[in-house]
Backbone bond lengths (Angstrom), bond angles and torsions (degrees), N, CA, C in turn:
res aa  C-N    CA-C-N  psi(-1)  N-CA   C-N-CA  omega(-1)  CA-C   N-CA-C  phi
1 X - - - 1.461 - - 1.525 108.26 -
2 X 1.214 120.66 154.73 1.549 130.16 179.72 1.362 115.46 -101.19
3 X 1.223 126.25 -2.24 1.153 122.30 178.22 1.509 101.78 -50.22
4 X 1.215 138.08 178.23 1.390 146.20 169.29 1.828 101.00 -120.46
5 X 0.710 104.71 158.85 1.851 119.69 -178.16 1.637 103.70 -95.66
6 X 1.419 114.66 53.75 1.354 127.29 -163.38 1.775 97.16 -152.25
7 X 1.323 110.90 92.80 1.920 99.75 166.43 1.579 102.00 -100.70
8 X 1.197 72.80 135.33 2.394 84.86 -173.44 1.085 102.73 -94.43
9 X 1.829 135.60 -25.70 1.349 107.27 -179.63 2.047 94.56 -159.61
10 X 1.454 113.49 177.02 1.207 124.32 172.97 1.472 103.00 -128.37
11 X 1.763 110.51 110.11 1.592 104.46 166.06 1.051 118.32 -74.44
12 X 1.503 117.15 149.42 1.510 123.68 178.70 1.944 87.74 -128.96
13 X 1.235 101.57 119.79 1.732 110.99 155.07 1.362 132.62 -90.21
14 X 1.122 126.48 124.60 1.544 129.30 -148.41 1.301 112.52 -145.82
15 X 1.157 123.02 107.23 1.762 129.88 153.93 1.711 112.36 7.24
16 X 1.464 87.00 -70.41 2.099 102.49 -155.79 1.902 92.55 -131.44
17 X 1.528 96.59 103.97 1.308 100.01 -173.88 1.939 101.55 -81.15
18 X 1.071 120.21 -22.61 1.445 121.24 173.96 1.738 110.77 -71.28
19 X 1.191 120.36 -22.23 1.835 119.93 165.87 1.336 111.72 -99.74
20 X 1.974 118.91 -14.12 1.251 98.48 167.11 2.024 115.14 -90.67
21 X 0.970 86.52 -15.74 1.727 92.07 178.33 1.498 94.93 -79.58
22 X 1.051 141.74 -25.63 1.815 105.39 171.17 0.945 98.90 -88.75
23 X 1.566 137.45 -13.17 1.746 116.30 -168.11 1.180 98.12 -63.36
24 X 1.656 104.66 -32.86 1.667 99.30 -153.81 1.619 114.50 -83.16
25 X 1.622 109.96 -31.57 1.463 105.82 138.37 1.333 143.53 12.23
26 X 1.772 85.42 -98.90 1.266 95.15 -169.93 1.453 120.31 -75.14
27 X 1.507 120.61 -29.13 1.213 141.38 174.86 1.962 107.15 -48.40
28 X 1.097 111.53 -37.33 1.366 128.31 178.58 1.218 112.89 -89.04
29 X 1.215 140.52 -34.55 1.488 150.84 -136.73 1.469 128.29 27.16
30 X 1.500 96.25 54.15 1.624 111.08 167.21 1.533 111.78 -101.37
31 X 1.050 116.24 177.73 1.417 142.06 135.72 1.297 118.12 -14.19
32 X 1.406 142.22 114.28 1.782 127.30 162.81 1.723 84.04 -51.57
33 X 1.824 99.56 153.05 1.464 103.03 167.34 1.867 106.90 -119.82
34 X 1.267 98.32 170.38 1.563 97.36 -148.48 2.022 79.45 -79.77
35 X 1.544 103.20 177.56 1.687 110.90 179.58 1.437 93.51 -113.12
36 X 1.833 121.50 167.97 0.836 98.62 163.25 1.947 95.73 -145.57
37 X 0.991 132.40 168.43 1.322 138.99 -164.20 1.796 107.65 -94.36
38 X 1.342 126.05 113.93 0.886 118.72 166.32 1.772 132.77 -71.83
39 X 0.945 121.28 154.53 1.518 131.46 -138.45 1.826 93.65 -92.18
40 X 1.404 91.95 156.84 1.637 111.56 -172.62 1.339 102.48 -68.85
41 X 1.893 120.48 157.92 1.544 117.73 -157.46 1.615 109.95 -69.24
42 X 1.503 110.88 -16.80 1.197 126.90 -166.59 1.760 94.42 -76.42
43 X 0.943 141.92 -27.39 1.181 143.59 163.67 1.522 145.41 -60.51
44 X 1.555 78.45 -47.57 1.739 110.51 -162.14 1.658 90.17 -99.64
45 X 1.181 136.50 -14.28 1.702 128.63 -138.66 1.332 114.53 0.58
46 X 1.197 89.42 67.16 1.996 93.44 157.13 1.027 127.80 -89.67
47 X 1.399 105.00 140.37 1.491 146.53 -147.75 1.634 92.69 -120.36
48 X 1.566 123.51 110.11 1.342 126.68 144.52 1.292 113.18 -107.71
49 X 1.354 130.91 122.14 1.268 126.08 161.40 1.287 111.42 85.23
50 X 1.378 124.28 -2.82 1.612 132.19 -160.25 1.474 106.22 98.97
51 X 1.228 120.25 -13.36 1.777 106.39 -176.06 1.422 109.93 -114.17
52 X 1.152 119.47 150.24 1.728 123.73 167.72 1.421 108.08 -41.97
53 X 1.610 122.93 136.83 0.707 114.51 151.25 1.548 125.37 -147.92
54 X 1.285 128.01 163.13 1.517 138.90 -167.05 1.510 109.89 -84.97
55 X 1.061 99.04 6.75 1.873 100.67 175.73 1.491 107.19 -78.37
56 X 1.098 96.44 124.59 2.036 111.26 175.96 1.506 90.64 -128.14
57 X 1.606 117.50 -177.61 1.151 152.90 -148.35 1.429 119.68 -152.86
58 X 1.249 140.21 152.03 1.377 137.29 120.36 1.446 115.62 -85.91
59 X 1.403 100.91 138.31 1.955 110.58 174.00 1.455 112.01 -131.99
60 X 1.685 101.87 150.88 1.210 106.15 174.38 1.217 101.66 -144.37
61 X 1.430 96.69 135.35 1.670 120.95 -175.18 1.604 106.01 -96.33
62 X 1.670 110.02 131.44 1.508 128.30 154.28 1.642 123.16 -122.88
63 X 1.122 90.27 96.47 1.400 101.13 -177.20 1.528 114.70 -69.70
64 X 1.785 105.14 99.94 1.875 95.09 166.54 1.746 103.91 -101.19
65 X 1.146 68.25 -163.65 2.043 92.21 -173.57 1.543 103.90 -44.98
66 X 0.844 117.14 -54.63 1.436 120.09 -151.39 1.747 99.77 -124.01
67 X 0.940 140.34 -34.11 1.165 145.33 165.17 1.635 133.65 -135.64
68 X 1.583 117.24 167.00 1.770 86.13 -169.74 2.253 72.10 -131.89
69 X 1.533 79.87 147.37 1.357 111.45 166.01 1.649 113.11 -76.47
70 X 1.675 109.16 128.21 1.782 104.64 -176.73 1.696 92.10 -121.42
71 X 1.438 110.63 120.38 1.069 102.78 175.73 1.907 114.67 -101.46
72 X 0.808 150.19 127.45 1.465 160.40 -117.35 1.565 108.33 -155.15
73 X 1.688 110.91 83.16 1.886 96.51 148.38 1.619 126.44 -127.25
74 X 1.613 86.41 119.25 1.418 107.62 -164.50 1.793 118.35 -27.26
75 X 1.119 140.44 164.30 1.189 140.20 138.33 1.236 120.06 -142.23
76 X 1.107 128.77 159.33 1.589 125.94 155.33 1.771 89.23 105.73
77 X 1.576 117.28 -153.79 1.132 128.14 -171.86 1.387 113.82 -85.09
78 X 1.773 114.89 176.78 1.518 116.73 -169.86 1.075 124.79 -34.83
79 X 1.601 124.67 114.08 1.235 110.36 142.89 1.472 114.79 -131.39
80 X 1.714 103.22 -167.20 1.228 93.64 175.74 1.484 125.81 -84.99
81 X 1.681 109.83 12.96 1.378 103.08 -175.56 1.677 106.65 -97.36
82 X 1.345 108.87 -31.48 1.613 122.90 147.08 0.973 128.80 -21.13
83 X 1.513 120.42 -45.14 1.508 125.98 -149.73 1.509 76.15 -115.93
84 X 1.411 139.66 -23.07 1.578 116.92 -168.27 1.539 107.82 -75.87
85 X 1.709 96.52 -37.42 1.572 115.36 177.68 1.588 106.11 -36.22
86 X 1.380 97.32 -66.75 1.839 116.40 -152.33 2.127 90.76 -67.17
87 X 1.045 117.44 -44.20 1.515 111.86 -168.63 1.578 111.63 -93.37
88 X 1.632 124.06 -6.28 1.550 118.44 161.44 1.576 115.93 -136.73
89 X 0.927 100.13 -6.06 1.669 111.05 178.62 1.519 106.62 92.42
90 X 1.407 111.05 -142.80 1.458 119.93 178.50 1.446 116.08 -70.89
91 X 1.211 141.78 133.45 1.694 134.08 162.80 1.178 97.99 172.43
92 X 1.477 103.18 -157.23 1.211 116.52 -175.51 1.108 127.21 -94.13
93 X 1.518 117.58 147.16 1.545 117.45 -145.56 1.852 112.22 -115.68
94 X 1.467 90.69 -47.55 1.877 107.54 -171.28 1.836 95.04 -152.28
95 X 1.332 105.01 145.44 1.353 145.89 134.38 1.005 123.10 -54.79
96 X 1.511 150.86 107.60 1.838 127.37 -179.69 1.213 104.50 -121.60
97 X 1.121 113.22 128.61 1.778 132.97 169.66 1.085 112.78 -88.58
98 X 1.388 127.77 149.61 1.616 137.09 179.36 1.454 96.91 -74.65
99 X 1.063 146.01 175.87 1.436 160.26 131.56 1.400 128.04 -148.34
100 X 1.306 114.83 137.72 1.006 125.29 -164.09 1.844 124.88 -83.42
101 X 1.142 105.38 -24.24 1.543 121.15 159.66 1.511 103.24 -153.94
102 X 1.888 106.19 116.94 1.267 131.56 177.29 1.588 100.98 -45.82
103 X 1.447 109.60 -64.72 1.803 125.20 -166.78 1.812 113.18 -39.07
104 X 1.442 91.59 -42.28 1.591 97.44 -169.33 1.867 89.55 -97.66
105 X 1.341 152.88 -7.05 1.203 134.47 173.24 1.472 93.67 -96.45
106 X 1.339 143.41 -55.21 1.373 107.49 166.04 1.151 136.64 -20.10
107 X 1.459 116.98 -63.71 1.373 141.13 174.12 1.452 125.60 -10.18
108 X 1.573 97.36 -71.35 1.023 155.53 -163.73 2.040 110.75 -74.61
109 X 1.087 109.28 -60.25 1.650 126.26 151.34 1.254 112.17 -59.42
110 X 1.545 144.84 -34.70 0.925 150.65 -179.93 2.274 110.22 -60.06
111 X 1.546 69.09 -63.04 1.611 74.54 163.04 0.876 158.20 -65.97
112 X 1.387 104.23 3.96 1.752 133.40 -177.08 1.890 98.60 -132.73
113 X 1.120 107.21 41.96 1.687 108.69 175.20 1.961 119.41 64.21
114 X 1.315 105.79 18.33 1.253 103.70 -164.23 1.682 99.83 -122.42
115 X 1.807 105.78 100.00 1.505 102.56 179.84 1.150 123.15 -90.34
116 X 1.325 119.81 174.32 1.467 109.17 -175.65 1.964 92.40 -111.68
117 X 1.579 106.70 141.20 0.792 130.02 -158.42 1.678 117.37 -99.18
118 X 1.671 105.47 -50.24 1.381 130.84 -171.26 1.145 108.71 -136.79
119 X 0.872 146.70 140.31 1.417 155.73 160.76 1.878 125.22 -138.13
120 X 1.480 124.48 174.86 1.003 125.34 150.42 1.776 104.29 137.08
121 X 1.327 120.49 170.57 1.491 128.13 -142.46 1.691 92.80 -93.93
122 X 1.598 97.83 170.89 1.763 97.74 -171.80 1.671 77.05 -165.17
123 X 1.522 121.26 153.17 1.574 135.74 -155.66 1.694 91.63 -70.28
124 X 1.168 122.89 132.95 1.342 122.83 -179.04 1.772 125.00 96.94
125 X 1.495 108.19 -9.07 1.583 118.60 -153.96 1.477 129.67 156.26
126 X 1.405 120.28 -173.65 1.838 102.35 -144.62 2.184 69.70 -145.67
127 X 1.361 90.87 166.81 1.720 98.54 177.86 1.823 92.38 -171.67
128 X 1.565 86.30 148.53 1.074 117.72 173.10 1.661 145.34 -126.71
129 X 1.368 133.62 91.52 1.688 133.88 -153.73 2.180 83.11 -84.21
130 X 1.498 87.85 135.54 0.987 94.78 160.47 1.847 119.17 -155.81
131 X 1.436 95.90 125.83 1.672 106.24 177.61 1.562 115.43 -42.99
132 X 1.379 94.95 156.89 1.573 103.40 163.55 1.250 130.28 -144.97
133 X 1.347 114.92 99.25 1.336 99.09 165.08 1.217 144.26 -75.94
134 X 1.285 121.45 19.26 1.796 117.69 164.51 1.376 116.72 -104.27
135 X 1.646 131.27 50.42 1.164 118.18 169.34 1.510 124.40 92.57
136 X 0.822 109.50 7.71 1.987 118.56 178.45 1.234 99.24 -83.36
137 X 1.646 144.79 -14.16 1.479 113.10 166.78 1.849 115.67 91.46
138 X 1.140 100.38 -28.72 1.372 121.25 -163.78 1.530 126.96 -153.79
139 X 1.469 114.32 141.64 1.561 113.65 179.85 1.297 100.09 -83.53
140 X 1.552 107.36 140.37 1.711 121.40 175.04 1.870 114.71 -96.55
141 X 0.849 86.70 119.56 1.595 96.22 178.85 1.314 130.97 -100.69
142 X 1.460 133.00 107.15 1.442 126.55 -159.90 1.365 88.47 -106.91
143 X 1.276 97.95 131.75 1.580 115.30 144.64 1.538 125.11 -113.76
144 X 1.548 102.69 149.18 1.554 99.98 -175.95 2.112 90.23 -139.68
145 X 1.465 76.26 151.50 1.802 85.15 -169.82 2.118 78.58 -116.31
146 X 1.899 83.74 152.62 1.818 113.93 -172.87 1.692 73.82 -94.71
C-alpha cells in the first residue's frame, strides 16, 4: 500500500465554522484561525461521485505538533461533506494520509473495496475522500503535494 505512515490532518464537519473555530480555540489555547473558501469547480475539478461538482467549503486550519485539525462546513452544491452533514450531523469526517502518487493510491484502495468518492486539486496539490466498505469507521483522505 502507498499510504505513508504520516496522517496530516483529522476533518471535523461543522454547521457554523465561525463557533466551531473558537470552540476549537479556546479548548486548545491557540489563536481563532482564519477560514478560507474553497475554489470554484472550474478550478478545483471536482469530482463527486464521478460528476463535476459545485460543492465548496469553508476550512479552518489548527496546526498541532503532530497533526493539524481541518474543520469543514460545506456550502454550495453536492458533496461528500454535505451529505456527511445531512446523514450524521457534526463530527468527524476523514483521516488524511500523505501519498506520494495519488494515481497509483487510488488504484491500489480500489482494489481492496475502497472507492474513491470525491476528488479534485487545491493550490500546491490534488486529494482524494474515499469510502469504505470494510469497517474503517471513517473516510480516508489522500493527499498528494506537486
Amino acid at each position: 500500500m502507498s499510504l505513508k505512515n504520516r496522517v496530516l490532518q483529522i476533518g471535523i464537519v461543522v454547521k457554523d465554522i465561525e463557533r466551531s473555530r473558537e470552540a476549537w480555540a479556546k479548548l486548545l489555547g491557540v489563536g481563532v484561525p482564519d477560514w478560507v473558501e474553497t475554489e470554484s469547480e472550474e478550478v478545483t475539478k471536482m469530482r463527486y461521485r464521478g460528476k463535476p461538482s459545485e460543492g465548496r467549503a469553508k476550512l479552518a486550519f489548527i496546526s498541532l505538533e503532530n497533526v493539524s485539525i481541518e474543520l469543514i462546513e460545506p456550502i454550495g452544491g453536492p458533496s461528500t461533506w454535505s451529505d456527511f452533514l445531512e446523514k450524521h450531523g457534526e463530527g468527524v469526517h476523514h483521516i488524511a494520509f500523505e501519498v506520494d502518487d495519488m494515481e497509483r493510491s487510488t488504484e491500489e484502495l480500489s482494489k481492496i473495496g475502497i472507492d474513491v468518492e470525491q476528488s479534485g486539486d487545491f493550490t500546491g496539490g490534488s486529494y482524494a475522500y474515499a469510502r469504505s466498505e470494510i469497517g474503517l469507521g471513517v473516510i480516508l483522505e489522500l493527499l498528494a503535494k506537486r
